[in-house]
Backbone as numpy.savetxt, mean C-alpha at the origin, in Angstrom:
# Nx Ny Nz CAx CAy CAz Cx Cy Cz
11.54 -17.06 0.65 10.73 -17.34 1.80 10.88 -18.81 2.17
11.15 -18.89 3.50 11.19 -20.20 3.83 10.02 -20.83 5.07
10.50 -22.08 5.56 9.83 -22.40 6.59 8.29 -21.98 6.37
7.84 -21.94 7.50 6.15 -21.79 7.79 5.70 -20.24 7.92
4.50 -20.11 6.79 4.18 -18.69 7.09 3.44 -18.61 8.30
3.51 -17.26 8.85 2.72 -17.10 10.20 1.18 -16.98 9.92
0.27 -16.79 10.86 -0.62 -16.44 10.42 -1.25 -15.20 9.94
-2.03 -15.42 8.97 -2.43 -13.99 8.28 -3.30 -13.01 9.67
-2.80 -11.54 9.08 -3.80 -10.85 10.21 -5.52 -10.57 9.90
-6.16 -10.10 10.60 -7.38 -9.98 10.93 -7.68 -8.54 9.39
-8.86 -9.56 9.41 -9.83 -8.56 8.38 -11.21 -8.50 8.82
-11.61 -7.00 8.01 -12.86 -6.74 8.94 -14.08 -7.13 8.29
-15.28 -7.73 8.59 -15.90 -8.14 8.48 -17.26 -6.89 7.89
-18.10 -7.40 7.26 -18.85 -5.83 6.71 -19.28 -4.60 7.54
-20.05 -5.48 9.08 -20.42 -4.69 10.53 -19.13 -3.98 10.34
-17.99 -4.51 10.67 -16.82 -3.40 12.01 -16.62 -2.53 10.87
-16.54 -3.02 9.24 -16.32 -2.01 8.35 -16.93 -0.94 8.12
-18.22 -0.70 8.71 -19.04 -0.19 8.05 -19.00 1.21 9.75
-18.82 -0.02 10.93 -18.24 0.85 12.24 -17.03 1.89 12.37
-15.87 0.74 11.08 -14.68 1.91 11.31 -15.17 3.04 10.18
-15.83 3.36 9.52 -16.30 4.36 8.67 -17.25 5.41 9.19
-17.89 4.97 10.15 -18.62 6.40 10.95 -17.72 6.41 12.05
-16.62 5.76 12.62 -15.30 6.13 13.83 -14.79 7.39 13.08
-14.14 7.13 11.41 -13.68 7.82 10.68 -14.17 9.29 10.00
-15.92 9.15 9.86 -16.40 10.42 10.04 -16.30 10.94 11.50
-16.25 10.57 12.54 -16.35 11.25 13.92 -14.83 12.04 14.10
-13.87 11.67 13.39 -12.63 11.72 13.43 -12.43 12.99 12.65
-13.21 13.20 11.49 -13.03 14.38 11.20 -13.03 14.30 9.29
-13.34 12.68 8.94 -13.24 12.53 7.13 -14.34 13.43 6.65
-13.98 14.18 5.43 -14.86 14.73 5.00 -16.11 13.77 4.45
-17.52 13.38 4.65 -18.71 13.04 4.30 -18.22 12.64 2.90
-17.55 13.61 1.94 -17.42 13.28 0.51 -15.90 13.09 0.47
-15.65 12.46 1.04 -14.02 12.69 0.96 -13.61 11.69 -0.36
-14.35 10.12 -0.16 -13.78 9.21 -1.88 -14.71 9.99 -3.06
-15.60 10.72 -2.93 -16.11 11.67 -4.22 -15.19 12.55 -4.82
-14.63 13.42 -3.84 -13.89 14.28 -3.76 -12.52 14.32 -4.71
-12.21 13.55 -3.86 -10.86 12.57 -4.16 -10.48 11.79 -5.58
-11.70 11.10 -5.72 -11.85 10.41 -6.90 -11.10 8.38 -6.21
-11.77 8.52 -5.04 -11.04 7.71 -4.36 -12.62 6.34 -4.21
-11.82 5.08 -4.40 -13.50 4.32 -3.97 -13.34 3.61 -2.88
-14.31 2.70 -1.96 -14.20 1.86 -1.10 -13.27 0.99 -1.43
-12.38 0.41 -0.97 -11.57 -0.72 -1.14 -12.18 -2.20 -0.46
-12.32 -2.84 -0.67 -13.03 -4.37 -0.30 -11.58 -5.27 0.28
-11.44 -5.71 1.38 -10.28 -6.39 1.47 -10.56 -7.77 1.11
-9.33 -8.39 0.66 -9.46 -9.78 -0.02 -9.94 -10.76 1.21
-10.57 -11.85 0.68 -11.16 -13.23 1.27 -9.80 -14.02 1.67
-8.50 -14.15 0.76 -7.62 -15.02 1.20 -6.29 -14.19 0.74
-5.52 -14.12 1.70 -4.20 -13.09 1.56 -3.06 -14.41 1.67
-1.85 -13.86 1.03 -0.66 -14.92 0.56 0.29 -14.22 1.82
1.52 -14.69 1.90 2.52 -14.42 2.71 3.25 -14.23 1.85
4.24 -12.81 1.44 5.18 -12.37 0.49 6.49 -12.15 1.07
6.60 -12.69 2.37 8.23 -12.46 3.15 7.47 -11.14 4.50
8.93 -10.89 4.72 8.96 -9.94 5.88 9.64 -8.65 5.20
8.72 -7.69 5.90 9.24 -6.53 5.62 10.65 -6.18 6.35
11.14 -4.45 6.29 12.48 -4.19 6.48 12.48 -4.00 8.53
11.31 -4.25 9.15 11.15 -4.40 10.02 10.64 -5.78 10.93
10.64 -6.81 9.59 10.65 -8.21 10.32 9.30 -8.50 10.84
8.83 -7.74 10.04 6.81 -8.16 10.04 6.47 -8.69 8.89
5.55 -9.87 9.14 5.32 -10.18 8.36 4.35 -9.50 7.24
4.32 -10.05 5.94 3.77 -9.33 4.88 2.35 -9.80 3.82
1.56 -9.07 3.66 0.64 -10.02 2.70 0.44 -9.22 1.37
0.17 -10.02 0.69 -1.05 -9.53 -0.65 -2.02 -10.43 -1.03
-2.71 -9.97 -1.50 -3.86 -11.27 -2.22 -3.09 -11.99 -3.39
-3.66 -13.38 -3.38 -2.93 -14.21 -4.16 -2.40 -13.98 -4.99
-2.86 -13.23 -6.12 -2.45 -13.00 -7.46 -1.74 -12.12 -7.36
-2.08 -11.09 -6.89 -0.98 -10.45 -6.38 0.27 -10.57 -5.84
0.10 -11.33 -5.05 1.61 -11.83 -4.04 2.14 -12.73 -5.50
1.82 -13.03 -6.45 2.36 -14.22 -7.15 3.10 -13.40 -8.43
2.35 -12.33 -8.40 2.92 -11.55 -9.30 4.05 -10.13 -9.06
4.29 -10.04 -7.27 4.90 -9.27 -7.07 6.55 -10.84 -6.93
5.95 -11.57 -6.37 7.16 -12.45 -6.26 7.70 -12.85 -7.38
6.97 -13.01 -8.27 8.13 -13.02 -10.12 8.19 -11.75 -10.37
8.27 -10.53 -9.60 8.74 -9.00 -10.10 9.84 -8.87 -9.55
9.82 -9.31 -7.94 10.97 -9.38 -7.34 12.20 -10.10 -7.73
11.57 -11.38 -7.60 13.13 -12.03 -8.42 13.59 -11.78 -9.56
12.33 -11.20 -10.42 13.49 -10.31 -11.97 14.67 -9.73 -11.13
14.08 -8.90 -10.64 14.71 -7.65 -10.37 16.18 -8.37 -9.40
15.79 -9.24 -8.95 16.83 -9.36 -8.07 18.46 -10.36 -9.28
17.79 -10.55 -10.19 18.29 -10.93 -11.80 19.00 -9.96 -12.21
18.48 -9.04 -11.95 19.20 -7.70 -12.32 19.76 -6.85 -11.76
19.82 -7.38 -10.09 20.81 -6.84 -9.28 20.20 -5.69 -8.56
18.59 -5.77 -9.00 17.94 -4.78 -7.72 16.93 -5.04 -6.85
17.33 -4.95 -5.40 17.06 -5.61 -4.42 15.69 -4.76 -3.85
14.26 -5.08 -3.77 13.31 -4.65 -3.94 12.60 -4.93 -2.29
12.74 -4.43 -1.13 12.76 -4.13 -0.32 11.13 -4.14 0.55
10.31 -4.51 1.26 9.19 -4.81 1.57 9.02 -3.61 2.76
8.21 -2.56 2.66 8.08 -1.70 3.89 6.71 -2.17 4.46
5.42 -2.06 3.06 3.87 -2.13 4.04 3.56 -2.94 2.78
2.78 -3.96 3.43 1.62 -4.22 1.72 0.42 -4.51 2.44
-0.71 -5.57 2.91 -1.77 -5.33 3.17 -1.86 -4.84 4.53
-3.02 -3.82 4.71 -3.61 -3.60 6.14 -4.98 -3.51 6.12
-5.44 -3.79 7.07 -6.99 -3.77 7.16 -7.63 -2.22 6.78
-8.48 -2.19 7.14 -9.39 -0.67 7.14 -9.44 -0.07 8.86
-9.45 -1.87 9.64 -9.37 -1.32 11.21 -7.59 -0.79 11.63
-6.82 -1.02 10.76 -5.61 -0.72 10.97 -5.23 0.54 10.56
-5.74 0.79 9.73 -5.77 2.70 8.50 -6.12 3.34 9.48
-7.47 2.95 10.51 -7.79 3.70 11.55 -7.15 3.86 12.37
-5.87 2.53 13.19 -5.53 3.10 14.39 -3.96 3.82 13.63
-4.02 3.99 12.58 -2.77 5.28 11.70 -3.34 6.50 11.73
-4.52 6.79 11.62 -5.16 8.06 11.67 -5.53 8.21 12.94
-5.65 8.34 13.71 -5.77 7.97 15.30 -4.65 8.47 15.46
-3.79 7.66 15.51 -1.67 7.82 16.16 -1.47 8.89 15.70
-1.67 9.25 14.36 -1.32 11.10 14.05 -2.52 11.59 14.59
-3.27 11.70 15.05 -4.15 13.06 15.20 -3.66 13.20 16.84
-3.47 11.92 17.62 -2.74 11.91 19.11 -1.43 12.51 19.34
-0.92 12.70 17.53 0.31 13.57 17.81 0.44 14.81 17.35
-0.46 15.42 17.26 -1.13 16.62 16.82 -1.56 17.04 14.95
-1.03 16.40 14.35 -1.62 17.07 13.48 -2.69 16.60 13.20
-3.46 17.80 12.01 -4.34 18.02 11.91 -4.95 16.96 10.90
-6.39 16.84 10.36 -6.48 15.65 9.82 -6.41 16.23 7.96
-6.30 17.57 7.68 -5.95 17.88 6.64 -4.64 17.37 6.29
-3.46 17.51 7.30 -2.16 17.32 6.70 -2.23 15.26 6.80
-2.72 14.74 7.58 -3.15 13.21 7.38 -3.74 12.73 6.19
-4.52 13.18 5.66 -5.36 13.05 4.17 -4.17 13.46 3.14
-3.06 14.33 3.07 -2.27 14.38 2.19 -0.97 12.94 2.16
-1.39 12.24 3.35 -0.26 11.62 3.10 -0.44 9.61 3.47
-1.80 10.06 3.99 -2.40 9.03 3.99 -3.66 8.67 3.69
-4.53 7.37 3.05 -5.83 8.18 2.61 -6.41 7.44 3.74
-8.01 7.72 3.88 -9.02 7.25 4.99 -8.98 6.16 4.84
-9.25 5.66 6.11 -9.86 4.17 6.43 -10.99 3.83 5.47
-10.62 2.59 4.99 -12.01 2.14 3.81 -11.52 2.35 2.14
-10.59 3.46 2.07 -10.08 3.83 0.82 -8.64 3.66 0.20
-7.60 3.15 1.41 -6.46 2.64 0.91 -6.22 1.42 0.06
-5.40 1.54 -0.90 -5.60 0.15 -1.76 -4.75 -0.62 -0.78
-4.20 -0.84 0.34 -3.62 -1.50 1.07 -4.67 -2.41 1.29
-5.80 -1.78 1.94 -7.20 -2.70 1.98 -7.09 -3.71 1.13
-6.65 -3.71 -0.31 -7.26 -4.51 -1.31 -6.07 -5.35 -1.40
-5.40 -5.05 -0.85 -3.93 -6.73 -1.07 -3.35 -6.76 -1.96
-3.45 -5.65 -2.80 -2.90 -5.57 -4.04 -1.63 -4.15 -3.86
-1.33 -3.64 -2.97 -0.41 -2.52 -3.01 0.57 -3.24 -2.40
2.20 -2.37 -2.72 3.02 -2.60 -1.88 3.82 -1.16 -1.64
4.47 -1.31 -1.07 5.37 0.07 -0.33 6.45 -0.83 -0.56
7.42 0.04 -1.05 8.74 -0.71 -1.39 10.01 0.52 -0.85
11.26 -0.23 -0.61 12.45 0.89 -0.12 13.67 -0.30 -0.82
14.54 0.44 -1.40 15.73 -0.23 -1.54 16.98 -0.13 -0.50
18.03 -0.92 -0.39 18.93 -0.48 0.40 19.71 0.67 0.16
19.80 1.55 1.16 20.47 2.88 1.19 19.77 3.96 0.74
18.69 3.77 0.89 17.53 5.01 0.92 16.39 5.04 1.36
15.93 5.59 2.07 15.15 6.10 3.37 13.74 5.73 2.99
13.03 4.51 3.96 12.20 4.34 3.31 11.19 5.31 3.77
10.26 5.15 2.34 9.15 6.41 2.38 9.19 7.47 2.23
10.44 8.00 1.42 10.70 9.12 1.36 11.21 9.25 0.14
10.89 10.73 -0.41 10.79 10.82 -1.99 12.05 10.43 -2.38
13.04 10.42 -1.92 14.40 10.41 -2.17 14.95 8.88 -2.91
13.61 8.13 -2.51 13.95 7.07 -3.52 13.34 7.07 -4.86
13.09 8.25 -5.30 12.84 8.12 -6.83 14.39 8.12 -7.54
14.77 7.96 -6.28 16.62 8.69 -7.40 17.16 7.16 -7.45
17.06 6.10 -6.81 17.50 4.70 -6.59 17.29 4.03 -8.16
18.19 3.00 -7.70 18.25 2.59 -9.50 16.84 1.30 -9.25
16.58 1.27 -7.92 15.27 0.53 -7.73 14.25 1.01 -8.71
13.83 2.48 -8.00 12.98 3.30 -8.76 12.40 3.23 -10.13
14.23 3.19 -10.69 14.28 3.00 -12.46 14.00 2.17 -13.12
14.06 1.05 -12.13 14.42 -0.55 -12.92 12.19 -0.14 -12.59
11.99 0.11 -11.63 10.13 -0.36 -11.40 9.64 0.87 -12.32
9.91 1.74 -12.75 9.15 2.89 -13.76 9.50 1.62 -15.15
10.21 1.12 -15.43 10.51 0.64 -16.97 9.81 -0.64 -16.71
10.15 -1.57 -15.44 9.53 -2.90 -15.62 8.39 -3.23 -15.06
7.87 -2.87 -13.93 6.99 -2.61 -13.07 6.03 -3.05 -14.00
5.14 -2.36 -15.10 4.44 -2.63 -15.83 3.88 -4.30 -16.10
5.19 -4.66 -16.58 5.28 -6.11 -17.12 4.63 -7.17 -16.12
4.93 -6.91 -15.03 4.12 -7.35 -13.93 2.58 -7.50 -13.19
2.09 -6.08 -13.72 0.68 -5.91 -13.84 0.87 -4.73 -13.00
1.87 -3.88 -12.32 2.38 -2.88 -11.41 2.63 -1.74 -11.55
1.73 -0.67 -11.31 1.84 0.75 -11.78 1.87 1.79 -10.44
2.09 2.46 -10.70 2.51 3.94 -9.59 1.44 4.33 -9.36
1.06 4.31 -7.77 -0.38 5.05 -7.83 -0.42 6.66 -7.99
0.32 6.94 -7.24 0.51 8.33 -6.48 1.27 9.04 -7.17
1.69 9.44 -8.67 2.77 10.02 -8.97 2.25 11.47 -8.67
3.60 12.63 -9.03 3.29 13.96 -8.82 2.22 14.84 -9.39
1.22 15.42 -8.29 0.30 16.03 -9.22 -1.06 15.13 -8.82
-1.33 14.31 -8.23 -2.22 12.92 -8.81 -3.50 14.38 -8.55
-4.60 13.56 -8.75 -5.74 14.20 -9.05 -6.94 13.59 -7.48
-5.63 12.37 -6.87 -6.56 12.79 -5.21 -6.25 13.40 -4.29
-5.11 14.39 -4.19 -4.50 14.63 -3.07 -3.88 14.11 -2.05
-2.96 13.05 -2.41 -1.85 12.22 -1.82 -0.98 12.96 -2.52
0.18 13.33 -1.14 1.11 13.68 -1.73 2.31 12.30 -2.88
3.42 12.75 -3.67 3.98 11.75 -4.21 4.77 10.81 -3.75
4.05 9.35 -4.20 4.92 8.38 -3.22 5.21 7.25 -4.25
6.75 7.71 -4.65 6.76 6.86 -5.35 7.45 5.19 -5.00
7.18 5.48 -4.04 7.19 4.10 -3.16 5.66 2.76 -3.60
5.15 3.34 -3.87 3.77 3.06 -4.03 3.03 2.46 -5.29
3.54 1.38 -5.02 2.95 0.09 -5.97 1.64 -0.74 -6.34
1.02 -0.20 -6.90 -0.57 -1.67 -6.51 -0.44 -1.90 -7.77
-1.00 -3.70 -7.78 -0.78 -4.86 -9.16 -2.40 -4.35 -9.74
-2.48 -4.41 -10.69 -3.63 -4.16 -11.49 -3.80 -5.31 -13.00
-4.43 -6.08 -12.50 -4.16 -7.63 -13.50 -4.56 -7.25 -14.96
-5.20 -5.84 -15.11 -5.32 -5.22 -16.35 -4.37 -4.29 -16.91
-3.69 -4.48 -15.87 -2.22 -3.25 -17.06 -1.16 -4.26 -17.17
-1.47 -5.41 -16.76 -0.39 -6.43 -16.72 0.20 -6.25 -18.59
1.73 -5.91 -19.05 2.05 -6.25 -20.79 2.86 -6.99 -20.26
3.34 -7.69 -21.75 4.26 -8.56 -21.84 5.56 -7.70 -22.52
């Protein structure tokens, strides 16, 4: 990363949070949907870092510790010749909304939305601590990069970092598997 980071985007304040969460019941979230799920409110961070640009030349955040600990994951990896690729890392809760919004305007339903994205208020994107990752030559967001030697190198090292898989196959909230899907957890951090 060079030069000057841009400015960080907009976070929601407790009011609009608490606004995009009855937008989100009107929309169609089930009342118990983080019970359900086994899913909790996500709190977005007070101060977000700049971690580069994603594969679309937007800029990127995580919360500090986070961003500090995905950027010494990255350059391992890039030590080792695997190039670790930036698709999504923070978004607001008002942003989850206008994603659930854009699919329901394109017809589907908000059952097949909940499998692949979770509600506004409950993505760990909220929390600055996830990332969405794609390597070169495989499609980002799509299962097909469990086969990448990216994949392999983040199932074995990932850990060491404080970085675990949220979503693997099977999970117990009903996201489908994305193993794209990174959040730092400063308690699974080994050496």
């Amino acid at each position: 990363m060079t030069g000057v980071a841009p400015a960080p985007p907009a976070r929601c304040d407790t009011q609009r949070r608490r606004e995009i969460l009855r937008e989100a019941k009107a929309l169609g979230i089930p009342d118990d949907y983080g019970r359900s799920r086994g899913l909790r409110l996500q709190r977005e961070p007070l101060d977000i870092a700049y971690i580069g640009d994603d594969i679309h030349a937007r800029a990127q955040w995580l919360a500090p510790r986070g961003a500090h600990a995905f950027s010494h994951m990255r350059e391992t990896a890039a030590a080792d010749r695997i190039a670790l690729q930036i698709v999504s890392a923070f978004r607001s809760a008002e942003y989850q909304l206008g994603i659930i919004k854009r699919k329901l305007e394109r017809g589907q339903s908000i059952d097949e939305i909940l499998r692949v994205s979770a509600a506004p208020g409950y993505s760990e994107h909220h929390c600055g601590r996830a990332v969405d990752l794609t390597t070169p030559d495989y499609a980002a967001l799509e299962e097909e990069f469990e086969k990448s030697p990216a994949f392999a190198w983040l199932r074995e090292q990932a850990p060491r970092f404080g970085f675990a898989l949220s979503y693997p196959r099977d999970n117990p909230h009903g996201i489908v598997y994305e193993p794209w899907h990174w959040c730092w957890h400063a308690a699974t951090r080994r050496r």
